[in-house]
PATOR-770589 format. One record per residue (C-alpha): residue number from 1; residue in one letter; z, x, y. Coordinates in Angstrom, 3 decimals. Example, Ala and Ser with C-alpha at 12.3 -4.5 7.8 and 13.67 -1.06 7.14 Angstrom:
site lumpa: 1&zalum: A&w: 7.800&u: 12.300&v: -4.500
site lumpa: 2&zalum: S&w: 7.140&u: 13.670&v: -1.060
END
This chain:
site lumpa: 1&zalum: X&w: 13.973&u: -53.974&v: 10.756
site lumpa: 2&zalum: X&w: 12.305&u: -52.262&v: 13.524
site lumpa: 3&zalum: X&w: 11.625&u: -48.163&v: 14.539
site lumpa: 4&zalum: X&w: 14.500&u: -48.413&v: 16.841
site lumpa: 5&zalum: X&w: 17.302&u: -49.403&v: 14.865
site lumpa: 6&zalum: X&w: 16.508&u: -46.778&v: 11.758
site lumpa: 7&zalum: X&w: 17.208&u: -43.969&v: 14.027
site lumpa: 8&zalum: X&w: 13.402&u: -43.376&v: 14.160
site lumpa: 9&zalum: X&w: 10.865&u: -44.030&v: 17.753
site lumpa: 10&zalum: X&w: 8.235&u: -45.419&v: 16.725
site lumpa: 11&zalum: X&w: 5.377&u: -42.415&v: 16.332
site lumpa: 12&zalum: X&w: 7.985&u: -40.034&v: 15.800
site lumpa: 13&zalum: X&w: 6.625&u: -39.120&v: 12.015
site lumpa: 14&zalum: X&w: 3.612&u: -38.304&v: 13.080
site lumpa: 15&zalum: X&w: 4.591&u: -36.439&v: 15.849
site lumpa: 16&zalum: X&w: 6.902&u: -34.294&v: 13.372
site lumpa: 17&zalum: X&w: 3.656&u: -33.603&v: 11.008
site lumpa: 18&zalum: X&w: 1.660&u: -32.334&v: 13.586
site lumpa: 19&zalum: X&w: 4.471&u: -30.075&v: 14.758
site lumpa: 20&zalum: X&w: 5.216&u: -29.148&v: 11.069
site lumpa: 21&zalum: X&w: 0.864&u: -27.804&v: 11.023
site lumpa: 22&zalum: X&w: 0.420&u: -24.180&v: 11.693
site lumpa: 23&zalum: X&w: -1.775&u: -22.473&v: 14.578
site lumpa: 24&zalum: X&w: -4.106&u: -23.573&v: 15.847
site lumpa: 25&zalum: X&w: -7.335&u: -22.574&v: 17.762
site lumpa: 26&zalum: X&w: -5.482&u: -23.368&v: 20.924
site lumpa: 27&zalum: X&w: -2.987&u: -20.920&v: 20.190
site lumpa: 28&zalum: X&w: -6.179&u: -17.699&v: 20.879
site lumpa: 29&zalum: X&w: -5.520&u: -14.479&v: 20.100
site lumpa: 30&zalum: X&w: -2.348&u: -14.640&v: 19.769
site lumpa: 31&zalum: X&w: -1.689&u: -14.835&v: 16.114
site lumpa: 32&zalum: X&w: -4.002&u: -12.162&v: 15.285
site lumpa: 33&zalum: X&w: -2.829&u: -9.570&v: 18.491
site lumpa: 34&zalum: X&w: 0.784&u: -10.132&v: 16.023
site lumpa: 35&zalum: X&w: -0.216&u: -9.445&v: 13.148
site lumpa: 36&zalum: X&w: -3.284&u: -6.837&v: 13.819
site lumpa: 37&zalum: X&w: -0.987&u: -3.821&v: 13.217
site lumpa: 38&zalum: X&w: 0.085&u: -4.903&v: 9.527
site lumpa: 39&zalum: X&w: -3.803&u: -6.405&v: 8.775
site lumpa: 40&zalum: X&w: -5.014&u: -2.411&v: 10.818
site lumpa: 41&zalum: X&w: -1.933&u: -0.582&v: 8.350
site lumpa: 42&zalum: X&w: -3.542&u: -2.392&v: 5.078
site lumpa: 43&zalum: X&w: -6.880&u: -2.461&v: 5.941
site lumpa: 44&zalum: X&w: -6.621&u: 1.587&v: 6.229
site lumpa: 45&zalum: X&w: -4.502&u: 2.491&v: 4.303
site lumpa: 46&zalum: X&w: -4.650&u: 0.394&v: 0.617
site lumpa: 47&zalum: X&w: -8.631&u: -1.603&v: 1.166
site lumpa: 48&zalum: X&w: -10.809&u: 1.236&v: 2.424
site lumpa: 49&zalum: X&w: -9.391&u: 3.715&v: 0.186
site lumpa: 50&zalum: X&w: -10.594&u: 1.372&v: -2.478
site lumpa: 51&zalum: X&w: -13.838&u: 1.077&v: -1.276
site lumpa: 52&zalum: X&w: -14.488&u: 4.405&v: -0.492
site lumpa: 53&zalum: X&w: -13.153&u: 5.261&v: -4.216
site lumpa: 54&zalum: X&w: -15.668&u: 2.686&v: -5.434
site lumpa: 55&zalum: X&w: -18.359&u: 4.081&v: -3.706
site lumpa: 56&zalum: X&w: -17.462&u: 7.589&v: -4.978
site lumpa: 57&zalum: X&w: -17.897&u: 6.791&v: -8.753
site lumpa: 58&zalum: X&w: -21.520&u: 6.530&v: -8.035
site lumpa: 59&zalum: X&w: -22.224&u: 10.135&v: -6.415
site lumpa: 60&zalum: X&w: -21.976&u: 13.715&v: -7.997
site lumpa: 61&zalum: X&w: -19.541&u: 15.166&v: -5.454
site lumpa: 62&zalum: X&w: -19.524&u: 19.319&v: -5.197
site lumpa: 63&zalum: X&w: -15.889&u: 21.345&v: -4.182
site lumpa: 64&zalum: X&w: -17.745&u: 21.703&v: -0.321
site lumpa: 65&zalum: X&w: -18.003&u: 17.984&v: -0.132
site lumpa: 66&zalum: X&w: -21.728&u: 17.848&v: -1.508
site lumpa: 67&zalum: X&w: -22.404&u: 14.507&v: -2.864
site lumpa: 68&zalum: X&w: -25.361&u: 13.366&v: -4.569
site lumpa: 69&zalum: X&w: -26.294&u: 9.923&v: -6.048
site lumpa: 70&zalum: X&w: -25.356&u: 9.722&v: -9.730
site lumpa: 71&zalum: X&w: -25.715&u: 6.411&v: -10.592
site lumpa: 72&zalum: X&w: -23.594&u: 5.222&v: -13.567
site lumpa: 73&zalum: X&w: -23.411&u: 8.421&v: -15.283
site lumpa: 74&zalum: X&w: -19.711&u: 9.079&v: -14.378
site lumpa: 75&zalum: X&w: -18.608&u: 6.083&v: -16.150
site lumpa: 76&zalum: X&w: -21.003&u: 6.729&v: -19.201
site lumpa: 77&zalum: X&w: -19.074&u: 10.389&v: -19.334
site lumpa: 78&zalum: X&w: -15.831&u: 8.611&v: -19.026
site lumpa: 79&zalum: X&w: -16.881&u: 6.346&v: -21.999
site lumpa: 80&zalum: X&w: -17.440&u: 9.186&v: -23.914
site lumpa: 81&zalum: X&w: -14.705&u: 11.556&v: -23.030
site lumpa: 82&zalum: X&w: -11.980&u: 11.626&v: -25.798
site lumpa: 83&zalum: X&w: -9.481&u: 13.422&v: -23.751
site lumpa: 84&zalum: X&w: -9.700&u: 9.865&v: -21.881
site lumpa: 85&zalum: X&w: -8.617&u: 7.467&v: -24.441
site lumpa: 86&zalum: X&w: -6.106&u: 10.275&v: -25.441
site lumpa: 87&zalum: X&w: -4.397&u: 10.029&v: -22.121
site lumpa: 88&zalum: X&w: -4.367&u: 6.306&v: -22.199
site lumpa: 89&zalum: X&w: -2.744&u: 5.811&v: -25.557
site lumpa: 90&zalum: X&w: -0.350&u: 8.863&v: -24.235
site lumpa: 91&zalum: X&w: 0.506&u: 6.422&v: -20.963
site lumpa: 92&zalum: X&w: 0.799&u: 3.663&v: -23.448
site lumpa: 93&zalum: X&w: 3.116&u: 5.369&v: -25.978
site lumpa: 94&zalum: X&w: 5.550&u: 6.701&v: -22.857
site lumpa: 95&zalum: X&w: 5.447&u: 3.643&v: -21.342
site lumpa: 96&zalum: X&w: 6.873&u: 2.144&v: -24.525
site lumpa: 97&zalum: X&w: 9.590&u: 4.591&v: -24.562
site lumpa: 98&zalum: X&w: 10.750&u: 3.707&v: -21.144
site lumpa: 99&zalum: X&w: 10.619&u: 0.268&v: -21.954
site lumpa: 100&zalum: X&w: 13.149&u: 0.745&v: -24.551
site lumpa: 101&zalum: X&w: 15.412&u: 1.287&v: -21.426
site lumpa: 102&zalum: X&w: 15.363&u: -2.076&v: -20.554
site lumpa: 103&zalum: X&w: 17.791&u: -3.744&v: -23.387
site lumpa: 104&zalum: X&w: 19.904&u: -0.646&v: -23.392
site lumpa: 105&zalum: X&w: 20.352&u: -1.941&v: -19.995
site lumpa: 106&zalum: X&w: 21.060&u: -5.178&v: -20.313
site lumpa: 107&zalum: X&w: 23.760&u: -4.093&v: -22.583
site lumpa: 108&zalum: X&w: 25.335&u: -1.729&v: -20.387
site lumpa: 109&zalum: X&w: 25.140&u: -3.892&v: -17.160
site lumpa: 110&zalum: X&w: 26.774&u: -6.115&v: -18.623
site lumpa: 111&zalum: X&w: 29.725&u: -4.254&v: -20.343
site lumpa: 112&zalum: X&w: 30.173&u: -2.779&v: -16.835
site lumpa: 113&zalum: X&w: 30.372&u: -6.304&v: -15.263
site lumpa: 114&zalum: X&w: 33.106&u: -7.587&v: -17.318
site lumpa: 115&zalum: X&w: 36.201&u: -8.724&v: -15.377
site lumpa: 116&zalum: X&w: 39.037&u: -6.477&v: -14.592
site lumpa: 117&zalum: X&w: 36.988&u: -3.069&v: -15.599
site lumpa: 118&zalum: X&w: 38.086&u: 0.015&v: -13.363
site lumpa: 119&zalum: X&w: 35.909&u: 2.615&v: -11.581
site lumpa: 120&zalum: X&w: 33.044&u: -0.201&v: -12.252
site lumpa: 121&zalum: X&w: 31.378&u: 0.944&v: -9.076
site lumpa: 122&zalum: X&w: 31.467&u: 4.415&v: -9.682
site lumpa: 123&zalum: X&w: 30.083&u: 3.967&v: -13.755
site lumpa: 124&zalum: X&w: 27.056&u: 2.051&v: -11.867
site lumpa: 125&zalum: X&w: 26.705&u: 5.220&v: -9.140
site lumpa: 126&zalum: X&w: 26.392&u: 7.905&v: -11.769
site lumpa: 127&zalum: X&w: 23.857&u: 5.681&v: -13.788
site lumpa: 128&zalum: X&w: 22.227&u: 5.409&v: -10.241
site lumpa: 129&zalum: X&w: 22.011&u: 9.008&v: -9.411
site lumpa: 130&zalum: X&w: 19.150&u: 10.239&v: -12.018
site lumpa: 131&zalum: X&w: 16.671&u: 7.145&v: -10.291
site lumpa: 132&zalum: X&w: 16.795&u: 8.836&v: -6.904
site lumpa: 133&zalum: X&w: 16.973&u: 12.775&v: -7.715
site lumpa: 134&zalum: X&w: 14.172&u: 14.837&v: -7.236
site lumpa: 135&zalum: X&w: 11.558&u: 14.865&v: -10.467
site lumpa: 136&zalum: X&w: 11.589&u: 18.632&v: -10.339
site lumpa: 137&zalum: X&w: 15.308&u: 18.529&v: -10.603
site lumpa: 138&zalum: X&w: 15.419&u: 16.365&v: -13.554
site lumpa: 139&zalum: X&w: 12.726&u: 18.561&v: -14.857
site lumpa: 140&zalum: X&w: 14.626&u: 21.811&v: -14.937
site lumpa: 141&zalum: X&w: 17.434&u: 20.181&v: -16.108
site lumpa: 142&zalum: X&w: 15.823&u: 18.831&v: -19.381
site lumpa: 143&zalum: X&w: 14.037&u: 21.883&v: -19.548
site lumpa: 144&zalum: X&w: 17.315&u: 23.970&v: -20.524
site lumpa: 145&zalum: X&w: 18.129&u: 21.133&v: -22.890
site lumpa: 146&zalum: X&w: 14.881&u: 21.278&v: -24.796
site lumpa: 147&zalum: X&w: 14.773&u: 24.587&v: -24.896
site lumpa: 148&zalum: X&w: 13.723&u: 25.941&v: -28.388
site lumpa: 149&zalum: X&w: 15.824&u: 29.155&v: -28.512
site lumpa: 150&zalum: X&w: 18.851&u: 28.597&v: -26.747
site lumpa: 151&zalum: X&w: 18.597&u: 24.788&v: -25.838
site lumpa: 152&zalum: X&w: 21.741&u: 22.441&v: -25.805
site lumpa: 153&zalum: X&w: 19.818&u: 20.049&v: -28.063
site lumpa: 154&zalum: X&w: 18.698&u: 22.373&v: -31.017
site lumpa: 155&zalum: X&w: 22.115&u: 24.221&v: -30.350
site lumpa: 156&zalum: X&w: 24.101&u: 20.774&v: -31.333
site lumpa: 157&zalum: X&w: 21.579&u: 20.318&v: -34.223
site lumpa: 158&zalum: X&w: 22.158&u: 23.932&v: -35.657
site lumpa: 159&zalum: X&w: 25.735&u: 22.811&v: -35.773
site lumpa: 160&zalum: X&w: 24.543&u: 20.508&v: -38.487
site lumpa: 161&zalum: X&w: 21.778&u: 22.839&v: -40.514
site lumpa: 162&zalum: X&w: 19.303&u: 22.002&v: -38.426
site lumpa: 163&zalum: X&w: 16.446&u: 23.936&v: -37.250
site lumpa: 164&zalum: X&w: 15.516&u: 21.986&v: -34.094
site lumpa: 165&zalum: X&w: 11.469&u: 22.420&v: -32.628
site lumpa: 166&zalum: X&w: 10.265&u: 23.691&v: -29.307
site lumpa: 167&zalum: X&w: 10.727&u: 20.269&v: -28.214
site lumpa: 168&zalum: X&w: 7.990&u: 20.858&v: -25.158
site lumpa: 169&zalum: X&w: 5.201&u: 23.482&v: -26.307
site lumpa: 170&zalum: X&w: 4.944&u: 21.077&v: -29.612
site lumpa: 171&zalum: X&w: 2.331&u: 18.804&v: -29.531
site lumpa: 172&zalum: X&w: 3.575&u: 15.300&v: -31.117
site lumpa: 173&zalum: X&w: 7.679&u: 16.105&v: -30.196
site lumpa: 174&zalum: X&w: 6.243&u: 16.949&v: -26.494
site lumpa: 175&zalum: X&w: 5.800&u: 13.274&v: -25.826
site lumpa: 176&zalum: X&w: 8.534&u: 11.997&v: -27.661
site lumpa: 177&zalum: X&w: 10.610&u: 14.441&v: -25.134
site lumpa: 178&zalum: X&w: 9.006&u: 13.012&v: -22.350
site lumpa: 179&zalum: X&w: 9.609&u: 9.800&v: -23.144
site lumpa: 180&zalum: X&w: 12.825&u: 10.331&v: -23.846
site lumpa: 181&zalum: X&w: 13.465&u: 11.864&v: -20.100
site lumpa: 182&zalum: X&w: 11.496&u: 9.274&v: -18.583
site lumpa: 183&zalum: X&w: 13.498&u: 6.654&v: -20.461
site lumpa: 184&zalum: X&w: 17.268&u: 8.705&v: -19.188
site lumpa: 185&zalum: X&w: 15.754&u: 8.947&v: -15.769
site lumpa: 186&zalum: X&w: 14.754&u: 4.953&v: -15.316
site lumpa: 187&zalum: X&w: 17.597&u: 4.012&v: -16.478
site lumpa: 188&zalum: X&w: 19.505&u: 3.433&v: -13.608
site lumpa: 189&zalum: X&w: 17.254&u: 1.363&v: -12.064
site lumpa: 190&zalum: X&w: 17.135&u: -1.173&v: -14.411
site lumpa: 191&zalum: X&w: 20.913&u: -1.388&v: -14.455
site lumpa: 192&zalum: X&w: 21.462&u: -1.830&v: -10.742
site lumpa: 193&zalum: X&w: 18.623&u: -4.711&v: -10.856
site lumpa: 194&zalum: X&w: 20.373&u: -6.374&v: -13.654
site lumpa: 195&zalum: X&w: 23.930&u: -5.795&v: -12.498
site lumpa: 196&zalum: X&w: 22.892&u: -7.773&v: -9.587
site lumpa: 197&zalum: X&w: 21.236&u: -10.701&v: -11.363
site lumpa: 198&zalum: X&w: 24.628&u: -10.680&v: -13.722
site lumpa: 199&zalum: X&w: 26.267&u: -11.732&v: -10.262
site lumpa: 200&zalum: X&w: 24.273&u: -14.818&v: -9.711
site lumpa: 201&zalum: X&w: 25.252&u: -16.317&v: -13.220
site lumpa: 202&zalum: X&w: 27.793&u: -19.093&v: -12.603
site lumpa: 203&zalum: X&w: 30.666&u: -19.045&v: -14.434
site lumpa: 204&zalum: X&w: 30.722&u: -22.437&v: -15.143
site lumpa: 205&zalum: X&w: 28.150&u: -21.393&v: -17.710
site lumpa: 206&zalum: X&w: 30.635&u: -19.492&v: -19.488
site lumpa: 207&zalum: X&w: 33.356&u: -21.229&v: -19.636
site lumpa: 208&zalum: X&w: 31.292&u: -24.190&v: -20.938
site lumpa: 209&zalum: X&w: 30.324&u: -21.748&v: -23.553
site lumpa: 210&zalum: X&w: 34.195&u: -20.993&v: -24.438
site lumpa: 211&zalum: X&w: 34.598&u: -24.896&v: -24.407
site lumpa: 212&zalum: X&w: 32.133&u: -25.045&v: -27.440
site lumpa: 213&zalum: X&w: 33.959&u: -22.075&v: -29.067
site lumpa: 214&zalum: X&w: 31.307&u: -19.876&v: -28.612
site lumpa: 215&zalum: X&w: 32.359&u: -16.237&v: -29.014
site lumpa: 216&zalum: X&w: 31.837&u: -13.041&v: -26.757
site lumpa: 217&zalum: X&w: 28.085&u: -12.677&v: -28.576
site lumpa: 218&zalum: X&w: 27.507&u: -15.815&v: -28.467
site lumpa: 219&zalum: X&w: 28.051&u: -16.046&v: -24.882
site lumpa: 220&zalum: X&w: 25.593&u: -13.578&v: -24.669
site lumpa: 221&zalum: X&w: 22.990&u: -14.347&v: -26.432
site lumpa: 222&zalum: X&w: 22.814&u: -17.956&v: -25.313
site lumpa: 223&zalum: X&w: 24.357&u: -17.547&v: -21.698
site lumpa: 224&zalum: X&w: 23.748&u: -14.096&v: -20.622
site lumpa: 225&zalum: X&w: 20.182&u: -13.213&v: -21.776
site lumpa: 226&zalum: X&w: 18.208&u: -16.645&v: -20.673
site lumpa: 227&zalum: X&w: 19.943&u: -16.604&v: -17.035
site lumpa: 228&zalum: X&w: 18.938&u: -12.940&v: -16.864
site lumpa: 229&zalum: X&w: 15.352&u: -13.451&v: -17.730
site lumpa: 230&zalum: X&w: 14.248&u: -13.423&v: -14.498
site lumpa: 231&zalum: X&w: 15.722&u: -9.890&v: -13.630
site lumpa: 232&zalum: X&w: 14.493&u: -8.804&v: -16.244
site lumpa: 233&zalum: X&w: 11.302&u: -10.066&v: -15.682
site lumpa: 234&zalum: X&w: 11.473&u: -7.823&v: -12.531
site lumpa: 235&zalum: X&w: 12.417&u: -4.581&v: -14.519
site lumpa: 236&zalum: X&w: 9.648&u: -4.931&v: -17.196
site lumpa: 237&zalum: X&w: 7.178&u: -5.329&v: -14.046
site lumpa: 238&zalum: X&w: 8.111&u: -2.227&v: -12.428
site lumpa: 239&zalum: X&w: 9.047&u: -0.044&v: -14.941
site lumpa: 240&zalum: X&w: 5.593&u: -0.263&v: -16.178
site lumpa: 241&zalum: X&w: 3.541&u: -0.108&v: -13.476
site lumpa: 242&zalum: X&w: 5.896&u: 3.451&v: -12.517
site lumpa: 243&zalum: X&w: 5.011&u: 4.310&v: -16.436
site lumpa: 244&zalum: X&w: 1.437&u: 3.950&v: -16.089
site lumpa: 245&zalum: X&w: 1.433&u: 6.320&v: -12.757
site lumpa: 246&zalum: X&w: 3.399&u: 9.322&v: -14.664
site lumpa: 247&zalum: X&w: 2.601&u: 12.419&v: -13.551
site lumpa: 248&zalum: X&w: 5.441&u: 14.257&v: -11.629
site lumpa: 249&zalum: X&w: 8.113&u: 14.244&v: -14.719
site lumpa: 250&zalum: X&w: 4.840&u: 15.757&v: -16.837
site lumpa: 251&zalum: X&w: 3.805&u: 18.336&v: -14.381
site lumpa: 252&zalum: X&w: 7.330&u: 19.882&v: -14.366
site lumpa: 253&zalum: X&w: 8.330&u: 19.429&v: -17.523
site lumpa: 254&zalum: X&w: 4.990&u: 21.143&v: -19.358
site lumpa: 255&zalum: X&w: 3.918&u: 23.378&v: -17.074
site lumpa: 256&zalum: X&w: 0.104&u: 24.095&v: -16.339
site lumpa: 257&zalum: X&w: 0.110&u: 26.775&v: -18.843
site lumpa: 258&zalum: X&w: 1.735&u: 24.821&v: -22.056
site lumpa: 259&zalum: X&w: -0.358&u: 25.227&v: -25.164
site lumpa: 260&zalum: X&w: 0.360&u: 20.608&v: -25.619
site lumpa: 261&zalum: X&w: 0.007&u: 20.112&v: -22.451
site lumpa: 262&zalum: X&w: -3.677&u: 18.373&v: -23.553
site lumpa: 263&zalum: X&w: -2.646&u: 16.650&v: -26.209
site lumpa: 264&zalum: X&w: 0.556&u: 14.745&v: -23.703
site lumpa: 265&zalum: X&w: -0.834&u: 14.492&v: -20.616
site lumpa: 266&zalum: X&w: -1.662&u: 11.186&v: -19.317
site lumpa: 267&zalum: X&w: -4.614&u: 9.166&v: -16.831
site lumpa: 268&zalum: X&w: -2.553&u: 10.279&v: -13.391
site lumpa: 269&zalum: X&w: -2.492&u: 13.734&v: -14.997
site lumpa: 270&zalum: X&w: -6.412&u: 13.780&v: -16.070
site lumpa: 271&zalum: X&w: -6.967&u: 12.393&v: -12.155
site lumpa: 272&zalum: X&w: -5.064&u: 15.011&v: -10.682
site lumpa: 273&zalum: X&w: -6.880&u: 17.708&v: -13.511
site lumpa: 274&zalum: X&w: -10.565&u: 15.980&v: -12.241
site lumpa: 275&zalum: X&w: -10.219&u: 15.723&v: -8.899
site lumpa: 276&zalum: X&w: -8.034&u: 18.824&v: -7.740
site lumpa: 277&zalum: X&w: -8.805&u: 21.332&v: -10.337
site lumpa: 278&zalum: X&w: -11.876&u: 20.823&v: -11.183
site lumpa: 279&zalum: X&w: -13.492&u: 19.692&v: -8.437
site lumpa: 280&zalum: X&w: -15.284&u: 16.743&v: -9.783
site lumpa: 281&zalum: X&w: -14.453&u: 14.110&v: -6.960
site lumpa: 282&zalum: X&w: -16.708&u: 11.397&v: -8.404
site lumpa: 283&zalum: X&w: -15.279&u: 11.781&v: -11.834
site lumpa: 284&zalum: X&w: -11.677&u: 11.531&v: -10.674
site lumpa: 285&zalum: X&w: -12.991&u: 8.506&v: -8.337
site lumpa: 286&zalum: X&w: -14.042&u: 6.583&v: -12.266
site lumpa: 287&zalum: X&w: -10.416&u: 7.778&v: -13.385
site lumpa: 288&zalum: X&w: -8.611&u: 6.184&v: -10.867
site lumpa: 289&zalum: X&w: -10.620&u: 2.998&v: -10.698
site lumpa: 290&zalum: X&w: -9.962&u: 2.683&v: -14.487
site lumpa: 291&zalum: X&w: -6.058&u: 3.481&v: -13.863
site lumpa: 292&zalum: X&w: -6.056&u: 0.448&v: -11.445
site lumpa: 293&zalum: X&w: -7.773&u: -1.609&v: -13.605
site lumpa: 294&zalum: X&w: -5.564&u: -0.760&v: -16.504
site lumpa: 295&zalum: X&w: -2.659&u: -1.581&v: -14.442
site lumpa: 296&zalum: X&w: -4.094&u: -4.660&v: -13.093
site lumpa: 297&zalum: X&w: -4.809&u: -6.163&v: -16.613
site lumpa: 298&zalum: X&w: -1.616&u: -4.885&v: -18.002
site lumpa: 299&zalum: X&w: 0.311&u: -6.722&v: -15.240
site lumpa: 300&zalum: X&w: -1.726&u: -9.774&v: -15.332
site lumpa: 301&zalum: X&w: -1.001&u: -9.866&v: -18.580
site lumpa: 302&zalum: X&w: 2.817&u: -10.102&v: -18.198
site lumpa: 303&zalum: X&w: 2.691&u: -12.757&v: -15.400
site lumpa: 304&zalum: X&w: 0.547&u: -15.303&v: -17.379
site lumpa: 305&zalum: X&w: 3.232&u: -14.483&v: -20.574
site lumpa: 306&zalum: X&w: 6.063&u: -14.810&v: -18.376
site lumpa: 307&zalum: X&w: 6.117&u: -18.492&v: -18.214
site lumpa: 308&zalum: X&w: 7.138&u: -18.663&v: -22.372
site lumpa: 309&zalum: X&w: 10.490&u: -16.687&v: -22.217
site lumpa: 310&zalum: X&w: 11.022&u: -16.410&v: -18.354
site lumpa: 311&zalum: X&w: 14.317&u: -19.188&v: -17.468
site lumpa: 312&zalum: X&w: 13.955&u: -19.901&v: -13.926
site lumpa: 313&zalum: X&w: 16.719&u: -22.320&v: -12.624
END
């Protein structure tokens, strides 16, 4: 059977791999001129940064911009600061909290995605709203709520003989509270993200599921949660890395002048403390070099893991 009568000239296949190659080096400049103001926008914005951040946590930097070479004494100081390893088992411990977000919104998505429920759009716009207000809004907010005299929370647990804390200025219940905001105000991200992988689920699934007799938990358990892996997946991801760079929600909600402010406050917070307060540029340039490497590890960490419960179809 010849070239010509399967449709096919003969050299045509290798005529399609060479036009299936990328650029070449008779295609010049023009490549780069394309992409030059995305490779200019990195390059200046995320990879010198870096570098010059680097090259900070080697100098003793003064508040005029001073800067002497230090060597590695800002990292042995970081070694040995406990206020460090405080704020990372803080960022840790809130992170955690938010986390506990994510089934409570698996759960929720999908009791707002089951057929025939009303105002189902509006349900996943209010549980929306708290991921896009301001932090200093949210702040206020659960500032009247944990409020120790006249605060909704300890008012509902007086109801019930309780004599509720100062749920901020405590140390220990500070970060609890925290969390707990943090957890409220991430909420609604997680939902919309898994509302939307809920949608890509075929139903065929299901009703395969009711063939077998399997009931409504059933259903979820086997059908729901492995086709949602991947969204969740997703969720975990971000809602950690946003964790680990908490510092807006703390700043409002303790106040620079709150007596547990040192014992909640976390890496971002210790940065911002360093390198704005104090002045110490090359100290704050260690801090945020270990933040990145904390987050790098930590999210490394969850790709190489994701392959045992991740169900990618």
């Amino acid at each position: 059977m010849t070239a010509e009568t399967e449709g096919l000239a003969p050299g045509a296949g290798r005529t399609s791999a060479k036009r299936r190659r990328g650029p070449s080096s008779r295609d010049g400049f023009w490549p780069w001129l394309f992409l030059s103001p995305i490779l200019i926008g990195m390059g200046a914005f995320y990879l010198w940064p870096i570098v010059q951040t680097f090259y900070n946590t080697f100098m003793s930097i003064g508040p005029f911009g001073s800067a002497e070479f230090a060597g590695l004494d800002n990292y042995r100081k970081l070694l040995a600061e406990p206020d460090f390893l405080r704020s990372v088992l803080n960022t840790i411990i809130y992170a955690g909290i938010v986390l506990l977000g994510v089934p409570m919104a698996i759960v929720i998505s999908s009791l707002l995605n089951r057929p025939g429920l009303r105002f189902a759009t509006l349900y996943r716009t209010l549980f929306f709203m708290p991921y896009v207000a301001m932090p200093t809004a949210i702040a206020l907010v659960w500032r009247t709520i944990y409020n120790g005299d006249f605060g909704i929370l300890n008012t509902f647990l007086a109801a019930f003989g309780i004599d509720g804390p100062h749920w901020i200025s405590t140390p220990g219940y500070s970060l609890a509270a925290l969390g707990a905001m943090g957890l409220w105000s991430a909420l609604g991200f997680s939902l919309i993200i898994l509302s939307a992988g809920l949608q890509n689920i075929p139903t065929e699934l299901y009703e395969a599921a009711q063939l077998d007799g399997a009931g409504q938990w059933r259903q979820f358990i086997s059908v729901t949660v492995p086709m949602l892996t991947p969204s969740i997946f997703l969720v975990v991801v971000v809602t950690s890395i946003n964790a680990f760079q908490l510092f807006d929600l703390l700043f409002a909600l303790m106040g620079p002048s709150n007596p547990a402010l040192r014992q909640t406050q976390s890496m971002v917070f210790m940065f911002y403390e360093q390198g704005f307060i104090i002045n110490d540029k090359g100290y704050a340039s260690v801090i945020a070099m270990a933040i990145m490497v904390i987050v790098a590890l930590f999210t490394l960490v969850q790709f190489r893991l994701q392959n045992r419960w991740v169900n990618y179809v």
